[in-house]
C-alpha positions in Angstrom: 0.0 0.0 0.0 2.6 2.4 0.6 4.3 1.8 -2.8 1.5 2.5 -4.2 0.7 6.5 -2.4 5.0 7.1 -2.8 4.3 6.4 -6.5 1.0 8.6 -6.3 2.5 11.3 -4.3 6.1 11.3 -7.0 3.6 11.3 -10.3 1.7 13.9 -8.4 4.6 16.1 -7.7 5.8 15.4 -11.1 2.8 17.3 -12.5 2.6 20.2 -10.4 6.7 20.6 -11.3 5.4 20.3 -15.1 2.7 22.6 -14.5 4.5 25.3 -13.4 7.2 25.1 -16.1 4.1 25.4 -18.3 2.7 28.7 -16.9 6.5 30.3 -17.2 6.8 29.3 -20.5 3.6 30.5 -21.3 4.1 33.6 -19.6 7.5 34.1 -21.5 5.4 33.5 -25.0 3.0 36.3 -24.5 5.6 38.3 -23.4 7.6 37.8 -26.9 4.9 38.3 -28.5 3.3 41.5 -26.9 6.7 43.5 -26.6 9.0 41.8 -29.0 12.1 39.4 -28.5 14.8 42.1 -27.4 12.2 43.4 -25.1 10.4 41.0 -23.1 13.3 39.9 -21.0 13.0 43.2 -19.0 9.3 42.6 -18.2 10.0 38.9 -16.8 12.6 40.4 -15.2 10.0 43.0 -13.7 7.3 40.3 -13.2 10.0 38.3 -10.7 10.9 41.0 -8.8 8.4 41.2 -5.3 6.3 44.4 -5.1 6.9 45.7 -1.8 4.2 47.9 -0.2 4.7 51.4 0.2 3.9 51.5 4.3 3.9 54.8 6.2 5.2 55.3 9.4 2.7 57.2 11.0 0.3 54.3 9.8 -3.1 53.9 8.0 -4.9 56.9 7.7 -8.3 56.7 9.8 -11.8 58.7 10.9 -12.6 58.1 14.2 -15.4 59.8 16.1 -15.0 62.8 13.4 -11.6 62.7 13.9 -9.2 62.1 11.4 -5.6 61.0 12.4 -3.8 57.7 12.0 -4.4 54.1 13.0 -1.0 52.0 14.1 -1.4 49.0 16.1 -4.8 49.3 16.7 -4.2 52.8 18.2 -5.5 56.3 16.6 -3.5 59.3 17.1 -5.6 62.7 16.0 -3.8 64.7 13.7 
């Protein structure tokens, strides 16, 4: 029995590893195509990169009780 779930679990793995190969490839197609061969290295470049999000020290902005100030660890400080 357990030969049998390794060999499901491997096949299974298998795919997912094929899959995603897929979706880069596919990625890097549209890419060629949309911007041109010299071009489209610089957007999967771009599209690896992590997109960080712009965070403010003060924290979010907030109205409370017809105030507004900022929110920051579930604290408001009135402007």
């Amino acid at each position: 029995m357990t030969l049998v779930l390794e060999w499901d679990n491997q096949e299974q793995a298998e795919k997912i590893k094929r899959h995603a190969a897929e979706k880069v490839k596919a990625k890097e197609t549209l890419y060629k195509a949309k911007y041109g061969p010299k071009r489209y290295k610089d957007f999967m470049k771009k599209d690896g990169e992590e997109k960080k999000p712009i965070k403010n020290p003060k924290g979010v902005r907030a109205l409370h009780k017809g105030k507004w100030g900022y929110m920051k660890n579930k604290k408001f400080k009135a402007d």
